[in-house]
C-alpha positions as CSV (number, residue, x, y, z in Angstrom):
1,X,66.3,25.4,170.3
2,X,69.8,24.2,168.5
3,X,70.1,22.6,165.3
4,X,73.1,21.0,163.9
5,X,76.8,21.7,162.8
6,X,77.5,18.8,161.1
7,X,79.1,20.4,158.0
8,X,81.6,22.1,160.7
9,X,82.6,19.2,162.3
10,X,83.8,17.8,159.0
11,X,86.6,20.7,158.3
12,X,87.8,20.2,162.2
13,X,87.7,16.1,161.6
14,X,89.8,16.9,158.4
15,X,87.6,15.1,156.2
16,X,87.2,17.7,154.1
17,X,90.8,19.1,152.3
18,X,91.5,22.4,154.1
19,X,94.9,23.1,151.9
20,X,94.1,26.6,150.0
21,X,94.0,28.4,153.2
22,X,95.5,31.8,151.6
23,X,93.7,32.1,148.7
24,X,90.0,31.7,150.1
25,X,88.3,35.4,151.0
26,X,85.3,36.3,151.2
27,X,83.7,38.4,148.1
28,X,80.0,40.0,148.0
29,X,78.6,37.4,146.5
30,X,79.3,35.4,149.3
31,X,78.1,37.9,152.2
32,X,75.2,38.4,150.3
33,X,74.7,34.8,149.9
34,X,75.4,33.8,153.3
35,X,73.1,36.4,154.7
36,X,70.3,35.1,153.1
37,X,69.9,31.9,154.2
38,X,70.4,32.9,157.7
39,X,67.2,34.8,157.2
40,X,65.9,31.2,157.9
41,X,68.0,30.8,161.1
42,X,66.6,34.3,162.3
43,X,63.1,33.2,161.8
44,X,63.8,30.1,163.5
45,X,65.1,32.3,166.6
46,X,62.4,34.5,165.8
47,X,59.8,31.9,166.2
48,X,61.2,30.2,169.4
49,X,61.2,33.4,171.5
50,X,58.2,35.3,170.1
51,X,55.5,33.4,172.5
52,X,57.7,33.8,175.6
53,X,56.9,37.9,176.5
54,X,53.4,38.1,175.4
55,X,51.9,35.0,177.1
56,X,49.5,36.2,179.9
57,X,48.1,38.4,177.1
58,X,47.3,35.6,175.0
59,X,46.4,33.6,177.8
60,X,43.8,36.9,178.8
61,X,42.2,36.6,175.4
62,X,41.9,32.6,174.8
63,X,39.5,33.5,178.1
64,X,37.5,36.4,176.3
65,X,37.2,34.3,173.4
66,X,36.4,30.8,175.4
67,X,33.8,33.2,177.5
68,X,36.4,31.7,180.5
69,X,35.7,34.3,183.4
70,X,39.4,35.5,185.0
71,X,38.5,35.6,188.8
72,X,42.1,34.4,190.2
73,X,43.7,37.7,190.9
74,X,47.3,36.9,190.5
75,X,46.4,36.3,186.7
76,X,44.6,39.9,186.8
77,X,48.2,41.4,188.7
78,X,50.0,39.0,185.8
79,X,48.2,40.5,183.2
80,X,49.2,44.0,184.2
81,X,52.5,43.7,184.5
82,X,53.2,43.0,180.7
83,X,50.1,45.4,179.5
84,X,49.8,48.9,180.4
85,X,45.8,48.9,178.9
86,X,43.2,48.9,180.6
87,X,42.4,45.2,182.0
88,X,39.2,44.2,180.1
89,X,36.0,44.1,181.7
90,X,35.9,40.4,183.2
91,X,33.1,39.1,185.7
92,X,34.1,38.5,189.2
93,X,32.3,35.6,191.6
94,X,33.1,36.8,195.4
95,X,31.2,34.1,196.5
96,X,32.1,31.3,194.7
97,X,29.4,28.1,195.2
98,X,31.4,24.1,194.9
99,X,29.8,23.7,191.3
100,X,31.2,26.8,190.0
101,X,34.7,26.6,192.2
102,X,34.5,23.1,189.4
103,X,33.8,24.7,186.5
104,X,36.1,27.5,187.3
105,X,39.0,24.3,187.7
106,X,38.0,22.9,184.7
107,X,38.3,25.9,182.9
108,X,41.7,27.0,184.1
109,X,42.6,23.4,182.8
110,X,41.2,24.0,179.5
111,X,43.2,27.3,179.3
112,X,46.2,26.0,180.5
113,X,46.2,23.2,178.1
114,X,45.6,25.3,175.1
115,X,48.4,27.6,176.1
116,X,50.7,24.4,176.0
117,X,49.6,23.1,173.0
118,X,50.1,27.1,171.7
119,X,53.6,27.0,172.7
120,X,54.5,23.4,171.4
121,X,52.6,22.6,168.4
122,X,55.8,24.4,167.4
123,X,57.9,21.7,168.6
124,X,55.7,18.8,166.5
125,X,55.9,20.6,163.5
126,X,59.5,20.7,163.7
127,X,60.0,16.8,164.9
128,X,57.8,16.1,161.9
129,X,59.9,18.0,159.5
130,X,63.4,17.3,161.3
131,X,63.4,14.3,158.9
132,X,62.7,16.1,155.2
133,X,65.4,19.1,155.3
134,X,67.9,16.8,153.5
135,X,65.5,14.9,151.4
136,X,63.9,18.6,150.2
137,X,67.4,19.7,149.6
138,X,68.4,16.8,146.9
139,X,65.2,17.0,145.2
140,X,65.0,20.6,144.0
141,X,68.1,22.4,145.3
142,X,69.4,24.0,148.3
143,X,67.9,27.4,147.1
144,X,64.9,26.0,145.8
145,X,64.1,24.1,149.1
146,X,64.9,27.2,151.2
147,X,62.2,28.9,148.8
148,X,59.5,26.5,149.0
149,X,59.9,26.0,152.9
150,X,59.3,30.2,153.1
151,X,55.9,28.9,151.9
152,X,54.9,27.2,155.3
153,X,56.4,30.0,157.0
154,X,54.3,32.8,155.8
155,X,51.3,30.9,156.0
156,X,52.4,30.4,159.6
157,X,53.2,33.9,160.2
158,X,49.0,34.6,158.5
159,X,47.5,32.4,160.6
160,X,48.5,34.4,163.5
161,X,48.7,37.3,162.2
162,X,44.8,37.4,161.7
163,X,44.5,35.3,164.9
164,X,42.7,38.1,167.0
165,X,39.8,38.2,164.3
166,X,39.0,34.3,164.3
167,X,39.3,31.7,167.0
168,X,42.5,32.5,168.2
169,X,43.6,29.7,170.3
170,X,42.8,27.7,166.7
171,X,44.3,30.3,164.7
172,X,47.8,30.5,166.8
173,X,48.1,26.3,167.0
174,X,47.7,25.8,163.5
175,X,50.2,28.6,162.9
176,X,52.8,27.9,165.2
177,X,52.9,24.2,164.1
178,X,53.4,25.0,160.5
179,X,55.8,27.8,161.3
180,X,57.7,24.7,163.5
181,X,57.6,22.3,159.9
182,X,59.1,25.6,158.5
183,X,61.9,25.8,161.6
184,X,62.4,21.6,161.1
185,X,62.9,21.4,157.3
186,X,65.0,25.2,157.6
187,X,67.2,23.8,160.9
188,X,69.2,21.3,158.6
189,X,68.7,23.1,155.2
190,X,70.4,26.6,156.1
191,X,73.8,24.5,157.8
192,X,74.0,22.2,154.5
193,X,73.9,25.3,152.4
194,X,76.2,27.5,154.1
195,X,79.2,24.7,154.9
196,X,78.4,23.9,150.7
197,X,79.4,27.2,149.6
198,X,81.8,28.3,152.1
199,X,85.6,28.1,151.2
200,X,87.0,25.3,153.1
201,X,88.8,27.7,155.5
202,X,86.1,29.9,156.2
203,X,83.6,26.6,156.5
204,X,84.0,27.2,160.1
205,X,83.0,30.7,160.8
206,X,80.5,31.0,158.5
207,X,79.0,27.7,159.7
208,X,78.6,29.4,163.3
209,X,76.2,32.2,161.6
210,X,73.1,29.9,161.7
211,X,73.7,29.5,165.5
212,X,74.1,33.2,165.6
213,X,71.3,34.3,164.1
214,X,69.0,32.0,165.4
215,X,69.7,33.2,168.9
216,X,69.7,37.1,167.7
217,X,66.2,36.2,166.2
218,X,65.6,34.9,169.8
219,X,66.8,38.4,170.9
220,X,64.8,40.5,168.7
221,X,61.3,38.5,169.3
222,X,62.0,39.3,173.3
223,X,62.8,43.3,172.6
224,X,59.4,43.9,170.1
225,X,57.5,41.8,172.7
226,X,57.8,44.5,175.3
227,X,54.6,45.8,175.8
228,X,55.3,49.4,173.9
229,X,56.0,48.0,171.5
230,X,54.3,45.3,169.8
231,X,53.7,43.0,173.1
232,X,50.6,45.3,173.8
233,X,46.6,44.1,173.8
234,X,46.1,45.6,171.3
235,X,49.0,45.3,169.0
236,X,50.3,41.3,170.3
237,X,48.3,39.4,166.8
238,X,51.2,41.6,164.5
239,X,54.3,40.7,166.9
240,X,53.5,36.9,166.5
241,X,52.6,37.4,162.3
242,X,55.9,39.3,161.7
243,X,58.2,36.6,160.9
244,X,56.4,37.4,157.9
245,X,58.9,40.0,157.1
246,X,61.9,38.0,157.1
247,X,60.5,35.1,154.7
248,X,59.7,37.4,152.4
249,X,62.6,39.4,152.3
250,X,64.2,35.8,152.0
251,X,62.4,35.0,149.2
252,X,63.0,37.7,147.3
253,X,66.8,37.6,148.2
254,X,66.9,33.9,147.1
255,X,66.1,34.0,143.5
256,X,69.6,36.4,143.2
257,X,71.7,33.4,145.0
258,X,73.9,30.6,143.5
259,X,73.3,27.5,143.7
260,X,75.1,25.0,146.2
261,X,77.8,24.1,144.3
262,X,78.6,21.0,145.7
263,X,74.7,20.1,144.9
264,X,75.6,20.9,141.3
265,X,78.6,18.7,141.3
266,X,78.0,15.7,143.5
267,X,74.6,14.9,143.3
268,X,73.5,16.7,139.4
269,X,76.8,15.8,137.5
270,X,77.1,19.5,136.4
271,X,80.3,20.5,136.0
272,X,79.8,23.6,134.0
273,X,77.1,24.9,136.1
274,X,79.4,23.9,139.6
275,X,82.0,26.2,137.8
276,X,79.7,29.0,137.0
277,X,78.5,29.0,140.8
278,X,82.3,28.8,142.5
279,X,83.3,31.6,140.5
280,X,80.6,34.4,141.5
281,X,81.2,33.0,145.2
282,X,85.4,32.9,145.3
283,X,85.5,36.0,143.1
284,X,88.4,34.2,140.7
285,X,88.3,32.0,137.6
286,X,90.4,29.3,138.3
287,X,88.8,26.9,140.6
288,X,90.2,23.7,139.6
289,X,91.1,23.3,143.3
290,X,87.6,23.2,144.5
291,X,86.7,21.1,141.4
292,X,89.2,18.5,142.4
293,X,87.8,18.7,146.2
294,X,84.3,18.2,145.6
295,X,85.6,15.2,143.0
296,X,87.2,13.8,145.8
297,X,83.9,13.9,148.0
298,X,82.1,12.4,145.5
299,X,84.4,9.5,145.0
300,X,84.8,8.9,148.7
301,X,80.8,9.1,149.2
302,X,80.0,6.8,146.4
303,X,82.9,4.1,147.6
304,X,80.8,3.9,151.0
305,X,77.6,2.1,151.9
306,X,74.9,4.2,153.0
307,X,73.5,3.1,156.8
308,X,69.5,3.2,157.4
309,X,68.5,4.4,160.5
310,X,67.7,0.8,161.9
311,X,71.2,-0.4,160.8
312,X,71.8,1.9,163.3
313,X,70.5,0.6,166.6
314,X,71.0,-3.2,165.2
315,X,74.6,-2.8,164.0
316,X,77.0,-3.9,167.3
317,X,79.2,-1.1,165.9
318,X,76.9,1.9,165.4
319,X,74.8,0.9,168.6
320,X,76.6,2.6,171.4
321,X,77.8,6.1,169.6
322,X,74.1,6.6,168.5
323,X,72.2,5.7,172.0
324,X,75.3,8.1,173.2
325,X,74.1,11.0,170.6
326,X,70.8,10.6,171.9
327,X,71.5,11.0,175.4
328,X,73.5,13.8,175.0
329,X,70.2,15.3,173.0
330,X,68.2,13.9,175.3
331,X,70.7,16.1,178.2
332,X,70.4,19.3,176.1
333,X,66.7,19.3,176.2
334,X,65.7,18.1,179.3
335,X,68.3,19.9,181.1
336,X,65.1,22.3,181.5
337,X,66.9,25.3,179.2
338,X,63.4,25.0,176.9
339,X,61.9,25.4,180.0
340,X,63.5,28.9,180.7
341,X,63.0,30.4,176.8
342,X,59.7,29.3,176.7
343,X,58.9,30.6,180.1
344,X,61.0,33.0,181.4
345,X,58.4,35.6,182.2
346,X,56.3,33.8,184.2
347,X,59.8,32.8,185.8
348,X,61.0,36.0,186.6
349,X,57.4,37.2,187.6
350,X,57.1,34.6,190.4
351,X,60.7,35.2,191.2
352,X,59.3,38.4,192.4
353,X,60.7,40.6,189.4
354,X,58.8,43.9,189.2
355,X,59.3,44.3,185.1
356,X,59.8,40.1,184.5
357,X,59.5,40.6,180.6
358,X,63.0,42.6,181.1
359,X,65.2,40.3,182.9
360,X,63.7,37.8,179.7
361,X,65.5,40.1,177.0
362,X,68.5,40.0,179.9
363,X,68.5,35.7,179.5
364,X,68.5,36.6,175.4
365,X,71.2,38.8,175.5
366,X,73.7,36.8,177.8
367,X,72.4,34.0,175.5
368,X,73.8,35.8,172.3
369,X,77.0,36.8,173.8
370,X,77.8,33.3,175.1
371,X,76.8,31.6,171.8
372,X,79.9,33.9,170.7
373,X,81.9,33.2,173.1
374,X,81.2,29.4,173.0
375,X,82.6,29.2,169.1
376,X,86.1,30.5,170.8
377,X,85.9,27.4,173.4
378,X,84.5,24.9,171.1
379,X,87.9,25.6,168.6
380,X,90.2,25.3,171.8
381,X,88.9,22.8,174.3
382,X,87.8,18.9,174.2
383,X,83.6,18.8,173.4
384,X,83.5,16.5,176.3
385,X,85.5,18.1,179.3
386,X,83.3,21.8,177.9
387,X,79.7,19.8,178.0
388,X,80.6,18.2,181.4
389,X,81.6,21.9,182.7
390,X,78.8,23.3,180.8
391,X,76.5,20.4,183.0
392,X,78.2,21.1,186.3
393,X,77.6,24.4,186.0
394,X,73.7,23.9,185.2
395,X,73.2,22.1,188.0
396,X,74.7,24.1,190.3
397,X,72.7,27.2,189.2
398,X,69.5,24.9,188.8
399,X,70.0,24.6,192.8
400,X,71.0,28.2,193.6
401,X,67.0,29.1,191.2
402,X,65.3,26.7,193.5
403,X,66.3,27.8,196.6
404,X,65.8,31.8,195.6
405,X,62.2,30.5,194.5
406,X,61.6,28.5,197.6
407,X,62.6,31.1,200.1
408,X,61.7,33.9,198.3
409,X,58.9,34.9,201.0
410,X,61.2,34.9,203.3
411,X,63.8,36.8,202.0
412,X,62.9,39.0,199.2
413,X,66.7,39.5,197.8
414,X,66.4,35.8,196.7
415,X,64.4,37.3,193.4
416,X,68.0,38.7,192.6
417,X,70.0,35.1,193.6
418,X,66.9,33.0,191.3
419,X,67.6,36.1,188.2
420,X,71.6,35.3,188.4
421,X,70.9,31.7,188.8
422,X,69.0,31.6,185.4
423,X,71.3,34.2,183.8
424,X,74.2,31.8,185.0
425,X,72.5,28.5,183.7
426,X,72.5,30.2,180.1
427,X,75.7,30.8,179.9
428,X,76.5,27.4,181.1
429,X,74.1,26.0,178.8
430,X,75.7,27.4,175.8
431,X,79.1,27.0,176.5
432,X,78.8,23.5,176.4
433,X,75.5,21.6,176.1
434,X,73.4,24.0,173.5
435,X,76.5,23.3,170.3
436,X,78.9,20.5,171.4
437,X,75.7,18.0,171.0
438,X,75.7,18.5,167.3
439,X,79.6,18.5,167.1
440,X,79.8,15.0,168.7
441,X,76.9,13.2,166.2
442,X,79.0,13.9,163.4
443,X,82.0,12.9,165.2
444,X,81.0,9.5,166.2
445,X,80.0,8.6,162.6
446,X,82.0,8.5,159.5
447,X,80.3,9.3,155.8
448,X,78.3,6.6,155.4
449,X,76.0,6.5,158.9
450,X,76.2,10.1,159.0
451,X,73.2,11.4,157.2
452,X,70.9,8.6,159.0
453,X,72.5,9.5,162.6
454,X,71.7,13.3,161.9
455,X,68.3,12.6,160.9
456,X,67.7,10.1,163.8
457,X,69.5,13.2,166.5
458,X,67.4,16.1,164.9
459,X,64.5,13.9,165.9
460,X,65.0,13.3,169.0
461,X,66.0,16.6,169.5
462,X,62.6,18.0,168.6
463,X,61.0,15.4,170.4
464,X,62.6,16.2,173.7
465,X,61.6,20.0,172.7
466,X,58.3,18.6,172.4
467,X,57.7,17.3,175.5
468,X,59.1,19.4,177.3
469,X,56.8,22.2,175.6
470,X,54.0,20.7,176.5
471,X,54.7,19.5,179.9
472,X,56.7,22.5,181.4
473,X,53.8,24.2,182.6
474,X,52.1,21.4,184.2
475,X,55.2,20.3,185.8
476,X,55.7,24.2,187.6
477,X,52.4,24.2,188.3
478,X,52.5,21.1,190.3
479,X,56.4,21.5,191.7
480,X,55.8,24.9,192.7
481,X,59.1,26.7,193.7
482,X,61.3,23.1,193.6
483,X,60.7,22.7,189.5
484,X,64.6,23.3,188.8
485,X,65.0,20.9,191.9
486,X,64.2,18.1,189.4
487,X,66.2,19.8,186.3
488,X,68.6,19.6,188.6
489,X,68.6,16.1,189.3
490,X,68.2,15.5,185.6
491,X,71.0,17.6,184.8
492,X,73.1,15.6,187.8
493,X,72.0,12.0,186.0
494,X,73.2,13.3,182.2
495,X,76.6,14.6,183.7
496,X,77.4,11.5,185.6
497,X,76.3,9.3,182.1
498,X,78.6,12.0,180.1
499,X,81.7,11.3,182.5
500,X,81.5,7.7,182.3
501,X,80.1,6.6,179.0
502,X,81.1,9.9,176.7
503,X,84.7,9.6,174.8
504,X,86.6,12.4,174.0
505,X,86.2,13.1,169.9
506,X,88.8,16.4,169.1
507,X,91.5,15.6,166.7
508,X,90.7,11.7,167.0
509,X,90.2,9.4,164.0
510,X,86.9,7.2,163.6
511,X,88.7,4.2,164.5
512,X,90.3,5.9,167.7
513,X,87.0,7.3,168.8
514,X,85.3,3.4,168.2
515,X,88.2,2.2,170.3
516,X,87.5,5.0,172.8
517,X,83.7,3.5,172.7
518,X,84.6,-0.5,173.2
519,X,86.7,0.9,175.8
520,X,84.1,2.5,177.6
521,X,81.2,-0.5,177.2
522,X,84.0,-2.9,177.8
523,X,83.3,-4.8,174.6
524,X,85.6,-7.8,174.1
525,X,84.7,-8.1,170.0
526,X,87.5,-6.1,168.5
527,X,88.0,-8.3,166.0
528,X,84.3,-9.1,164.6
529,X,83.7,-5.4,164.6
530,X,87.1,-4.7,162.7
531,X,85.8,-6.8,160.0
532,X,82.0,-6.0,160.3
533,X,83.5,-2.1,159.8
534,X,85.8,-3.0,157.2
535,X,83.1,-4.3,155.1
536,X,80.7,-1.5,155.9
537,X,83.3,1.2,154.8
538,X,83.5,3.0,158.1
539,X,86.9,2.6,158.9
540,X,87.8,6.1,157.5
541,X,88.2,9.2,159.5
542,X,85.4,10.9,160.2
């Protein structure tokens, strides 16, 4: 799952004064600072990956709980390939008669179902949320907010924590969708505070440690998940209740941070306290300089009307750019990546892999590197030319996975073509389609639509992670083998929509990149939408 990088995109649009580049370093106030709130990012990864490795585990013991019988002996062979216990003692019908053959459907239904809603009642609670980060964050404070949402995050991490001694499949739902209100309201919280109390030329760098983290805590879920470790029968209740840790080593850590000092400034009017803030985080007295910039903001923000998000889709002007954030949201999820975290096991293990839950912590590894790499690229190339490459190569590799799955009785190498394939699409995915997404919604927009375009992308982000959540599993279980045969198609559709309908936004203005978007839709009212901008206050580079 990716969240945004709004504040990011501001410094490279030059919105934001970038001007003291020699004096900014980075003091121990800062690191400290900076490390704490990607706690939240961590558990966000944390949260994401943790269901992935232990899943025909879980699965086993919704059964034992439901009184489901397990007679389908790939699920048995499943079971034992991420447990080394001994398989419980389950009842086996030889002899099955029509009635019970019905029953036994219905029940694999049920199961099924309640596994889905397990894996994305995560996704609702973060839709739900997606739209209070920012609202949280002006009411009490950046480190206040980031406190208070810990709150639904360790009742989360309880919940499942003490699943194994209630009704589990209850217990883990209920948990995993208020863990996912934590991961919504924490997903635009953490990138507002960091780019707030970064210096200007660090903005960037720093601003990339939320992506980081997030796909380290994806990472670290995988390697405690094998079946040693905490991914065991006996042990899998504590691997999904240990995000635990981190919130409250968060907590603790945030009642020793600064406040955002733009926060201070812009929206409390306090100067003195903004000063008293800059200084333990720059490590120097004087900081007129920042004073002046965050004056600057503040003038500039109040000077331009705030958009709602219905403006949005009615305003001539704003319609295009946000129905184009939206698809390219819309391409990030359903290009079938959720798909892959969420189920990558159960991938792997009908690809034939032997030990599926390691090839998983291979996908979060390349997945860390790559998210790296990808803040090299995303400084050097256009966001559109690396999303369509990052698209391209998605749907090739979604082709090269279908055919190792199809003809994998066949030829039994084609496990090793379907494991590349998938390794491949990662990489793909996050050189282009996993950040530039994020980049390109706070692009389109200048100050004033900005905040209700974000709000309106996070959304739809969730939702796409939502559905796709819920669905996947039905969808493989009826596509068989050709499931990335359709991702692929998808992914073929977005690309084709991205290379004719998608403007190029590095180093452009806001004026530039609405000329770029009339251009595009062929739109022959330049000069009502010059004036309709005017009087909004868009015209200003975004």
């Amino acid at each position: 799952m990716h969240v945004p990088h709004s504040v990011h995109s501001l410094e490279l649009r030059g919105e934001l004064p970038s001007h003291r580049m020699t004096e900014d370093k980075v003091t121990g106030t800062l690191i400290f600072t900076v490390f704490t709130a990607v706690l939240g990012s961590f558990q966000f990864g944390y949260d994401i990956g943790v269901i992935n490795a232990p899943q025909q585990i879980i699965i086993s013991h919704y059964r034992q709980v439901l009184g489901v019988p397990l007679d389908d002996r790939k699920a048995v062979g499943s079971y034992a390939l991420n447990s080394t216990n001994e398989l419980p003692t389950i009842p086996m019908h030889p002899t099955p008669t029509p009635l019970a053959e019905e029953l036994t459907m219905a029940s694999a239904n049920l199961i099924t179902m309640l596994w889905s809603l397990s894996v994305s009642s995560f996704a609702i609670g973060g839709m739900i949320a997606s739209f209070f980060g920012g609202l949280l964050g002006d009411m009490f404070g950046r480190t206040k907010a980031m406190l208070l949402a810990n709150s639904l995050s360790l009742i989360g991490a309880l919940l499942m924590g003490f699943s194994k001694m209630g009704p589990s499949h209850i217990l883990i739902i209920a948990g995993r969708g208020i863990s996912g209100l934590y991961c919504g309201l924490i997903s635009g919280l953490v990138p507002m505070y960091i780019g707030e109390i970064a210096p200007t030329s660090l903005r960037g760098a720093l601003g990339t440690l939320h992506q980081l983290a997030l796909v380290t805590g994806i990472l670290i879920s995988q390697i405690v998940g094998l079946d040693f470790i905490l991914g065991s029968y006996d042990l899998w209740h504590i691997l999904l209740g240990l995000s635990a840790v981190p919130a409250t080593l968060q907590s603790l850590l945030l009642v020793f941070c600064p406040e955002s000092p733009r926060y201070l400034y812009i929206k409390l009017d306090e100067e003195v306290k903004a000063k008293k803030s800059l200084k333990r985080l720059r490590g120097y007295d004087d900081v007129t300089k920042d004073i002046n910039e965050m004056r600057k903001e503040r003038e500039e923000a109040s000077s331009e009307q705030k958009v709602s998000i219905i403006q949005l889709f009615t305003n001539s002007n704003y319609r295009q750019p946000i129905l184009v954030a939206l698809m390219l949201h819309m391409a990030q999820q359903f290009s079938g990546i959720n798909g892959i975290f969420y189920y990558s096991t159960s991938i792997f293990q009908t690809a034939g892999i032997s030990q599926p839950v390691y090839a998983t912590i291979g996908v979060g590894v390349i997945n860390t590197v790559f998210t790296a790499v990808s803040v090299f690229l995303v400084e050097k190339a256009g966001r559109r030319s690396l999303f369509l490459i990052g698209m391209s190569g998605m749907f090739v590799c979604a082709i090269f996975m279908s055919v190792g799955l199809v003809l994998l009785d066949k030829f039994a190498w084609m496990s090793y073509v379907s494991m590349i394939a998938i390794f491949l699409f990662v990489s793909f995915f996050e050189i282009g389609p996993g950040p530039i997404p994020w980049f390109m919604v706070a692009e389109f927009f200048s100050q004033g639509p900005r905040p209700a375009a974000l709000a309106i992308a996070a959304f739809s982000n969730w939702t796409c992670n939502f559905i796709i959540a819920l669905c996947f599993q039905y969808i493989a279980d009826f596509c068989g083998p050709y499931v990335f045969f359709l991702f692929a198609g998808v992914v073929l559709a977005f690309t084709l929509f991205t290379f004719f309908k998608v403007p190029e936004t590095k180093g452009k203005s806001f004026e530039e990149i609405a000329a770029e978007f009339k251009k595009k839709s062929g739109s022959a009212q330049g000069s009502k939408a010059a004036v309709e901008m005017k009087f909004l206050g868009a015209t200003e580079a975004v």
